[in-house]
C-alpha positions in Angstrom: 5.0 12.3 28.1 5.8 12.8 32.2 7.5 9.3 32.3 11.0 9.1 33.7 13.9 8.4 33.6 14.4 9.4 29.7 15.7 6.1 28.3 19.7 5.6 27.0 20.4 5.5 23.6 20.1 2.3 22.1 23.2 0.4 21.0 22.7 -2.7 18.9 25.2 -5.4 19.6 27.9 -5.7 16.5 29.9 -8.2 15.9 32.8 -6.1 14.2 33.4 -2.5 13.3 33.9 -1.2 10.0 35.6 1.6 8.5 33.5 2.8 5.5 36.1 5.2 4.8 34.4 8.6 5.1 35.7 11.8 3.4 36.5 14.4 6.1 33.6 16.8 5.7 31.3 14.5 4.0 27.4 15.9 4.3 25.3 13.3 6.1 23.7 12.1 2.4 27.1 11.2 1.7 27.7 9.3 4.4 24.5 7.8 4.6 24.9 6.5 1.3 28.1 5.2 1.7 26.8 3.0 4.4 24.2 2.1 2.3 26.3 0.5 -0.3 28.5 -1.6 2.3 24.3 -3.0 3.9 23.6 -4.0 0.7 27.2 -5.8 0.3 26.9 -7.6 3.4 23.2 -8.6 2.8 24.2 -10.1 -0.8 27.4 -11.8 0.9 24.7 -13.4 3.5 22.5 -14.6 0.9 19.3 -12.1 2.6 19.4 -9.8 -0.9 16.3 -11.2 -2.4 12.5 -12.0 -1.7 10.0 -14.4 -2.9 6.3 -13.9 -3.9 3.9 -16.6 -5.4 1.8 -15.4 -8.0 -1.5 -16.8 -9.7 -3.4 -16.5 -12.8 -2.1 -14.2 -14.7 -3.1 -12.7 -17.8 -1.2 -11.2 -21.0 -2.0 -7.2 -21.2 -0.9 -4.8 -24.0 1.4 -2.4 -22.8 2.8 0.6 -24.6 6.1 -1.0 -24.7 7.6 -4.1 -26.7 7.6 -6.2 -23.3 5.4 -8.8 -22.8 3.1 -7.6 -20.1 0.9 -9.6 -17.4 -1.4 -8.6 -14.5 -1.7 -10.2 -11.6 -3.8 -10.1 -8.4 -1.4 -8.8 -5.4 -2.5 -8.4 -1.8 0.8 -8.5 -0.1 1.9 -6.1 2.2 5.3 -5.5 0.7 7.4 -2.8 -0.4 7.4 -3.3 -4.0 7.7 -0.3 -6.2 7.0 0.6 -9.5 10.4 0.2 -12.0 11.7 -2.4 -9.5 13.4 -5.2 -11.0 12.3 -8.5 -10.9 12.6 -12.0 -12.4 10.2 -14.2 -12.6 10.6 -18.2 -12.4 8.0 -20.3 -14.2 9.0 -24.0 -13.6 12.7 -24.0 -15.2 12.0 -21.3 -17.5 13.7 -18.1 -16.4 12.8 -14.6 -17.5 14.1 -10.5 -16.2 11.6 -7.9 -16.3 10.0 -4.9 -14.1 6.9 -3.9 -12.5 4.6 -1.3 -14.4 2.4 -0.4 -12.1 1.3 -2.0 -8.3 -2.7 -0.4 -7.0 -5.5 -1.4 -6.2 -4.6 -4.8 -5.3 -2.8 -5.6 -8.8 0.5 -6.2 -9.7 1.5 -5.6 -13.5 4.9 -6.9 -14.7 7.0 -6.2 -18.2 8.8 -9.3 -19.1 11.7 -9.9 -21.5 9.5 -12.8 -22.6 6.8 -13.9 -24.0 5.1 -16.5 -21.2 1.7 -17.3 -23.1 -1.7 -15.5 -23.0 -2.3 -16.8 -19.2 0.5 -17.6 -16.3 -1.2 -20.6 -14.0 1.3 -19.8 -11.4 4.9 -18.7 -11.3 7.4 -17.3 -8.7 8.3 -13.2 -8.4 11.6 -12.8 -7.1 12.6 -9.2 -6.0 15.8 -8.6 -4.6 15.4 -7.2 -1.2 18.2 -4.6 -1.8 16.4 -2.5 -4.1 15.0 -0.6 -1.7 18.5 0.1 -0.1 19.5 0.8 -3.4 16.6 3.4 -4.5 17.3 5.4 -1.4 20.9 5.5 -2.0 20.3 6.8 -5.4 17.5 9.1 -3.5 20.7 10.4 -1.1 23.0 10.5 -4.1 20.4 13.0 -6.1 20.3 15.3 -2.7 24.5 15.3 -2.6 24.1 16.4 -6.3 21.4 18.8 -6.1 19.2 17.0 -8.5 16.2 16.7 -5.8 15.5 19.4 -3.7 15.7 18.3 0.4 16.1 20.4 3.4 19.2 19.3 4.3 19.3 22.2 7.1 16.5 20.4 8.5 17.3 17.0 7.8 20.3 17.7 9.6 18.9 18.7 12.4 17.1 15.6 13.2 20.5 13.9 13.7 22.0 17.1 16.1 20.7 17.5 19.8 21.7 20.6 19.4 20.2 21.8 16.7 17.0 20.2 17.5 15.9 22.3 20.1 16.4 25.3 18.3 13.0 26.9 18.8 10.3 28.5 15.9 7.5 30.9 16.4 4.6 28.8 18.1 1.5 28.1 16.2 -0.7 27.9 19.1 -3.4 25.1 19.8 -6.9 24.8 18.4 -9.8 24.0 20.0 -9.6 20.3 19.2 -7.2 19.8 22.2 -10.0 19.7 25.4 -10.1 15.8 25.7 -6.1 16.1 26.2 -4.3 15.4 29.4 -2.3 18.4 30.9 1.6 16.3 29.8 -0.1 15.1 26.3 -0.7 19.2 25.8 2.4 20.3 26.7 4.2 17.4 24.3 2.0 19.2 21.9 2.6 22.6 22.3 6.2 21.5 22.1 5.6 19.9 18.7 4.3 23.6 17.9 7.4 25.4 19.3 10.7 23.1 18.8 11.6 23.3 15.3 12.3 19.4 15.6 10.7 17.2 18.7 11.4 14.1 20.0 8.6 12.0 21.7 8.7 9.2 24.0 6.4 7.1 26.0 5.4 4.0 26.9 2.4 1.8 25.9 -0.7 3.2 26.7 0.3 7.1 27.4 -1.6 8.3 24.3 1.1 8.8 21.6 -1.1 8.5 18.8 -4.3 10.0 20.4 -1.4 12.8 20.9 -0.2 13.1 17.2 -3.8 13.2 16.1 -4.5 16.3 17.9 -1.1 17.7 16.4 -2.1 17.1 12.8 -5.5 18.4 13.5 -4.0 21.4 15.1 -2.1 21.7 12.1 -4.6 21.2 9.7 -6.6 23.7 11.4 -3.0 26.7 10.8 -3.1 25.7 6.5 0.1 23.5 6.9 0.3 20.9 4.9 1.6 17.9 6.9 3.6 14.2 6.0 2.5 11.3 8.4 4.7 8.6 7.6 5.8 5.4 9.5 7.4 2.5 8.8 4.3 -0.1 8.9 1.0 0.7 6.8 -0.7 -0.1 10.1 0.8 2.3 12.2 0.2 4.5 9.6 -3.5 4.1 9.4 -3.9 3.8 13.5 -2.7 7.8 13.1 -5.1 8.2 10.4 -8.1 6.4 11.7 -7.7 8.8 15.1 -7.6 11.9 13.6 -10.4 11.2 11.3 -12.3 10.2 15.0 -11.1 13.8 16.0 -12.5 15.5 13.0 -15.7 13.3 12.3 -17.1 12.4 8.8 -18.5 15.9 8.3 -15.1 18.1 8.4 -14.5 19.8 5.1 -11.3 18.0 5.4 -12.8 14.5 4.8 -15.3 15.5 2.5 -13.0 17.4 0.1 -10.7 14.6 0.4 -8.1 16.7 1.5 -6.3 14.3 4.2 -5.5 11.1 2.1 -3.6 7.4 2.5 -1.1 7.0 0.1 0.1 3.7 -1.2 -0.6 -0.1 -0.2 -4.0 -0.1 2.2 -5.2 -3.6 3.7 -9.2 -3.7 2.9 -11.3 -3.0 6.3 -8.3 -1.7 8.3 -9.6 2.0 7.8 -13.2 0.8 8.3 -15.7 3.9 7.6 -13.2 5.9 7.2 -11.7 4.4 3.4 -13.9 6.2 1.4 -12.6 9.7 2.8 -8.9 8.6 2.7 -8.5 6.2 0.0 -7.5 7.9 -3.3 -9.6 5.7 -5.9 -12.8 6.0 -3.0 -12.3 9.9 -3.1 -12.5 10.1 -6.2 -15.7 7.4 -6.7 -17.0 9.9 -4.1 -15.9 12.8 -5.7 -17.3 12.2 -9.1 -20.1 10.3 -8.6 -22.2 12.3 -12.0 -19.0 11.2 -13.5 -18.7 7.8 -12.4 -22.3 7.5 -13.7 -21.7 8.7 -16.8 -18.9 6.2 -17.2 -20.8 3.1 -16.4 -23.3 4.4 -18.7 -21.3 4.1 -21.1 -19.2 1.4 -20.7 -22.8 -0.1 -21.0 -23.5 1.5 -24.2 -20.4 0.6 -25.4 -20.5 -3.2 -24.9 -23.9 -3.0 -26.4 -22.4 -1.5 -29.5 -19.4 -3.4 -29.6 -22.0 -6.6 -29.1 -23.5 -5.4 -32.4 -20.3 -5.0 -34.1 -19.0 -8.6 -33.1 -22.1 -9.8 -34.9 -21.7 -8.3 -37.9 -17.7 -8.7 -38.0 -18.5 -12.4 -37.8 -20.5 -12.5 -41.3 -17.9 -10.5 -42.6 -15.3 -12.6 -41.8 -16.9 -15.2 -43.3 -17.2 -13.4 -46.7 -12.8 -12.8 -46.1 -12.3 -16.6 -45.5 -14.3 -17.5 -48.3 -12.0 -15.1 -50.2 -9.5 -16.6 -49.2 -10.5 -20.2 -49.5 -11.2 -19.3 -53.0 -7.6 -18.1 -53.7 -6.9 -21.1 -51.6 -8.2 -23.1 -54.6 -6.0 -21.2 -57.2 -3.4 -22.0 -55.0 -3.9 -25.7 -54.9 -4.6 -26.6 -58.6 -1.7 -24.7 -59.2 0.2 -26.8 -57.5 -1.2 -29.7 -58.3 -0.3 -29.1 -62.1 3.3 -28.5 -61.0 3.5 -31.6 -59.7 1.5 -33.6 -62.6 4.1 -31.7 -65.1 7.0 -33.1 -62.9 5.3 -36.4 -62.7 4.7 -36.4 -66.5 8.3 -35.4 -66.9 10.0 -38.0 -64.7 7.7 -40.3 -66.5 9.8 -39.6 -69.9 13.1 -39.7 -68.1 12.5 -43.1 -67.0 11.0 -44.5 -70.1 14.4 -43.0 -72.1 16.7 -44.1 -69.3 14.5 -47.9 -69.5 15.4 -47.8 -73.2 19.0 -46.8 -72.8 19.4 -49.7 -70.0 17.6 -52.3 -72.6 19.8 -51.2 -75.1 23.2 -51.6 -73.0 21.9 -55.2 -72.0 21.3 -56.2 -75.1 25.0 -54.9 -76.0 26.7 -56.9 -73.2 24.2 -60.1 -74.8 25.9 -59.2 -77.9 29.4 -59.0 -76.4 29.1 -62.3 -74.7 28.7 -63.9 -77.9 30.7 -62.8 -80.5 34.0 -64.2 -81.3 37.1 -62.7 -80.4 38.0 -60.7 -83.8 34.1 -59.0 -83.4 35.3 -58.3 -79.6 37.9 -56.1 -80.5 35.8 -54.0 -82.4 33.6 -53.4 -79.5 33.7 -51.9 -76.1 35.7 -54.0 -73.1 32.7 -56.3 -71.0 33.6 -54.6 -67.8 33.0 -51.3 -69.3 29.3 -52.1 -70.6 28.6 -53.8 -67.1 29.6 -50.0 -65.8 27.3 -48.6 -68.1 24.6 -50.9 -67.3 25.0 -50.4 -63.6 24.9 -46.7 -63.8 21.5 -46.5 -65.9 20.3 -49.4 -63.4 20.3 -46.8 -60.7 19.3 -43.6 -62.6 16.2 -45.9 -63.4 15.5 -47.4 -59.8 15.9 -43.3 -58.7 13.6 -42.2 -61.1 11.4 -44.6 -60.1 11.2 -43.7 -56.5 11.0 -40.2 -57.4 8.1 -41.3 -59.9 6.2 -42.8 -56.6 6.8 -39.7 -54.3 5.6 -37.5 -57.1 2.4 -39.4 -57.8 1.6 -39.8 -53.8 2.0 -36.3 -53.9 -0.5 -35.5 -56.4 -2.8 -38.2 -55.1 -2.8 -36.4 -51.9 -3.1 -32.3 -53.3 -5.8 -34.1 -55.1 -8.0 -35.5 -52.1 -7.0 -32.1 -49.8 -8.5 -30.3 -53.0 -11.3 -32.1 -52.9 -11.8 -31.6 -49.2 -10.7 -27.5 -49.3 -13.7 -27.3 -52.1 -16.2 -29.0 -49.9 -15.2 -25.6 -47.4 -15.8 -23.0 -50.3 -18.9 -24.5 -51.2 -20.1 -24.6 -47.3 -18.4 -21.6 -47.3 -20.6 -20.0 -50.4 -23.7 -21.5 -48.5 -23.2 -19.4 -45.5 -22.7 -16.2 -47.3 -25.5 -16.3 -50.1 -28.3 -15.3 -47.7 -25.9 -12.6 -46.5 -25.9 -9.1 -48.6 -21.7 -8.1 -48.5 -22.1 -4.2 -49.0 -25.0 -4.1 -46.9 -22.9 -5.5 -43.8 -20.0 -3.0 -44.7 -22.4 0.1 -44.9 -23.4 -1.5 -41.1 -19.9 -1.8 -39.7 -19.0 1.6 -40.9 -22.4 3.0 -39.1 -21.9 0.4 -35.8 -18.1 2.2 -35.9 -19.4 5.4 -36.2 -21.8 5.4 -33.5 -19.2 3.3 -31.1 -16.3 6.4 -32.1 -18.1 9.5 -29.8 -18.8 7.2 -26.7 -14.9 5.6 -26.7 -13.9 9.2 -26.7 -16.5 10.7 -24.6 -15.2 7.9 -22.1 -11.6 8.4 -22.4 -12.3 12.1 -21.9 -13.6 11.0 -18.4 -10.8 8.9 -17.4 -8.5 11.6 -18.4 -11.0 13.7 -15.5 -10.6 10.8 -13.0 -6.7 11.0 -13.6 -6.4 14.4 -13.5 -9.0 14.3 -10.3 -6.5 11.5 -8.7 -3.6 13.3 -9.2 -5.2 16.8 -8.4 -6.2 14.7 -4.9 -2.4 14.4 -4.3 -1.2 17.5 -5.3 -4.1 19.6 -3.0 -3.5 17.2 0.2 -3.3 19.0 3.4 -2.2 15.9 4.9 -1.0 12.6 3.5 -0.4 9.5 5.5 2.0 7.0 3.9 5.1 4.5 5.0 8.5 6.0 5.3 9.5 3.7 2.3 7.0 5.3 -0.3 7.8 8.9 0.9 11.4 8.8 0.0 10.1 6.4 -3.6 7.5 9.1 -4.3 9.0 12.5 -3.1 8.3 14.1 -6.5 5.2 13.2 -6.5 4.4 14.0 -2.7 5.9 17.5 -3.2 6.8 19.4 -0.2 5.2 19.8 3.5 5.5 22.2 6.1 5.5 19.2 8.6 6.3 15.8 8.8 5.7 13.5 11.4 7.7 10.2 11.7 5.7 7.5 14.1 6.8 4.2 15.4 10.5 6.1 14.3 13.1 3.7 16.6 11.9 0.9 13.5 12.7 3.4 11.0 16.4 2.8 9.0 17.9 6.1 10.0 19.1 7.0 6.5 15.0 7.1 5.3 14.5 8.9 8.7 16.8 12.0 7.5 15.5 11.7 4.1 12.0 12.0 5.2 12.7 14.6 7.6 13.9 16.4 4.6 10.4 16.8 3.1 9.8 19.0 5.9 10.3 22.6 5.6 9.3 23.9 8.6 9.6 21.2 11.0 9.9 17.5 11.7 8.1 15.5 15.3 9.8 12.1 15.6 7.5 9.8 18.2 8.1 6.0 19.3 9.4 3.8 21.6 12.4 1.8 20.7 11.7 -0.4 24.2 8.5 -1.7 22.8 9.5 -1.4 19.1 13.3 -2.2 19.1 15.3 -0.8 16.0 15.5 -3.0 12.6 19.3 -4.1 12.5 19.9 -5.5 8.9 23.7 -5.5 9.6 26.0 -7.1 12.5 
């Protein structure tokens, strides 16, 4: 922007070369991801691979899997995305899982395990190289042909050559009065070079610049991708152009320029509900958001109703159940009276039989020798003796267990009927099919408003989604582009700010989204490069 000397390339200091080994004639999404796999080597072997977050008070959710789900609130500015892997550590216990879904300032995780209905506080590990990883598989999809990128284009971004190839000029709109003669030429550059460098120093307007670029842009029907690597430099490009355009341009009020991804409350100030997605579409569907309300209302009135009844009615099923409690219990009870009753006769036969050996040995002991041979040997009756002793001491114990027992089923009968008859109490001022007829009615009203209600959040989805789809421009970090290219679609421009932070892999994928052309603005003396690797 008229400052010279243009600055030299930077070269980060390395500690040692490496050959990755390169196929002669590789693409550049080869190489790139070749290089990716040897980062994410040398940031495991370092121990930098992973990334802590502390999370509170969570909650058990249903989820439409067999994972244990849990949400959480989640405010941090990090580059988590949705399918990541994660583990979470809860005191010693260790358990794997995944996040579902991360918006709107909640985090919701799928677990392997099942951590209780509410999680007072546990740590989230997520292992920094994922996002390495997910553009390598990103890069790897482009070298097969699985996701479309302009690889023509990409490529250009990386040739001096090729990137002053020029295009047909768009021209400038009217927007452009308020810019200095240098920031107009940069601009008209931007229109003409199919891709453009910019560099300058603090305070020589880049962003004011780019604003007038995008609205010029705008103002031509090309759809446009603002991406940086901070959400705040992101936003700063945002929050100008929206200045450019005021509140009242079609643009902002048919939400047609909109922030993707993590947004820190207040940074956007007036400006959120026009570029926020779940504010555009409050804004957008107000008759609709109404409605909801309405009957989210109605609904917890029904359901109110419903609880009340389902209450009496579960009293009438536990009194059911008490009652076949009871059956239960006096059944068992005469189980154990028959055993009781039956150990009682084998101990009074094996008493008898021990009597009757004793009185044998008494015998023994005093007959005379001829009588002696007649009979059986003494040690042989004291074995007999002893082995109806013991059959008698266990049938006595087992005697004593079996009458506790029934002492016992006795009392806890005693006590269950107390609860039936409480139990009949409660539901003889209550009229059974009268409450059924209720619930069925209660259920039949509450059926039309759930539906009528999902109905509109299947609008406000398709709304959301629409908002995405129909974006003229979209504002988002470098990071999500490449995580949510199919869902971004394709632009005719993309802009890279604050680019000399920006892993240069991510910068040729993102350029890549472009199929016209790419503007690549920053200043890597103020904002050196990132340098994960020595």
């Amino acid at each position: 922007l008229g400052v010279s000397p243009r600055p030299v390339k930077y070269s980060p200091p390395l500690a040692r070369d490496l050959d990755l080994n390169v196929p002669a004639g590789a693409s550049n999404a080869k190489r790139f991801s070749i290089a990716l796999d040897a980062l994410v080597e040398e940031m495991r072997a370092k121990g930098t691979g992973s990334r802590n977050f502390m999370l509170n008070d969570g909650v058990a959710t249903e989820l439409s899997t067999d994972d244990f789900g849990y949400i959480f609130d989640f405010v941090e500015d990090a580059d988590i995305f949705e399918d990541a892997q994660v583990q979470v550590h809860l005191g010693s216990r260790r358990c794997s899982g995944w996040v579902v879904s991360l918006q709107a300032g909640k985090i919701i995780l799928a677990l392997d395990t099942d951590l209780g209905p509410r999680i007072r506080s546990c740590v989230l590990k997520v292992d920094n190289t994922a996002l390495l990883v997910a553009l390598k598989e990103r890069l790897n999809s482009v070298e097969q042909k699985t996701l479309n990128l302009n690889t023509a284009l990409a490529d250009a971004a990386l040739s001096k050559d090729q990137g002053q190839e020029a295009t047909d000029a768009l021209g400038l709109s009217d927007l452009d009065g308020d810019l200095y003669p240098r920031q107009k030429k940069a601009l008209q550059r931007a229109l003409q070079l199919r891709v453009f460098f910019r560099w300058g120093p603090p305070g020589t307007g880049k962003t004011h610049t780019l604003a007038a670029l995008v609205g010029t842009l705008f103002d031509k029907g090309k759809r446009v991708l603002i991406c940086s690597n901070t959400n705040q430099a992101v936003d700063q490009l945002l929050e100008k152009l929206c200045e450019r355009l005021g509140t009242n341009h079609p643009a902002l009020i048919n939400g047609k320029i909109l922030r993707h991804g993590h947004v820190e409350p207040g940074r956007l100030g007036s400006y959120e509900e026009f570029l926020v997605t779940d504010k555009i579409v409050a804004r957008l569907s107000r008759d609709l958001q109404e409605r909801r309300r309405d009957l989210r209302a109605r609904i917890a009135e029904v359901e109110e109703s419903l609880a009340r009844v389902d209450s009496v009615l579960r009293l009438f099923e536990a009194h059911d159940g008490a009652s076949q409690e009871t059956g239960r219990m006096e059944a068992e009870i005469a189980r154990r009276q028959t055993a009781k009753e039956r150990i009682q006769s084998e101990l009074a036969a094996a008493a008898q039989e021990q009597h009757k050996a004793e009185r044998t040995l008494e015998v023994w002991r005093a007959a005379n020798r001829l009588r002696r041979a007649f009979m059986p040997p003494e040690p042989r009756l004291k074995q007999q003796i002893g082995a109806v002793s013991r059959q008698v001491l266990e049938l006595t114990v087992k005697l004593q267990l079996l009458a506790t027992a029934v002492d016992e089923a006795t009392t806890a009968l005693r006590v269950h009927r107390t609860r039936v008859t409480d139990l009949e109490r409660e539901v003889a001022v209550h009229d059974r099919g009268r409450l059924l007829a209720e619930q069925k009615m209660i259920e039949a009203e509450r059926a039309p408003l759930q539906e009528e209600l999902a109905t509109i959040d299947a609008q406000l989805a398709d709304l959301e989604r629409s908002l995405l789809a129909e974006a003229k421009v979209i504002g988002t970090t470098v990071t999500r582009a490449y995580l949510s290219a199919k869902d971004l679609g394709v632009f005719d421009i993309v802009i890279v700010d604050e680019a000399s932070m920006v892993l240069l892999p991510a910068l040729y994928f993102v350029a890549g989204l472009a199929a016209e052309r790419v503007t690549i603005s920053g200043d890597f003396n103020q904002l050196p490069p990132i340098v994960q690797s020595n």
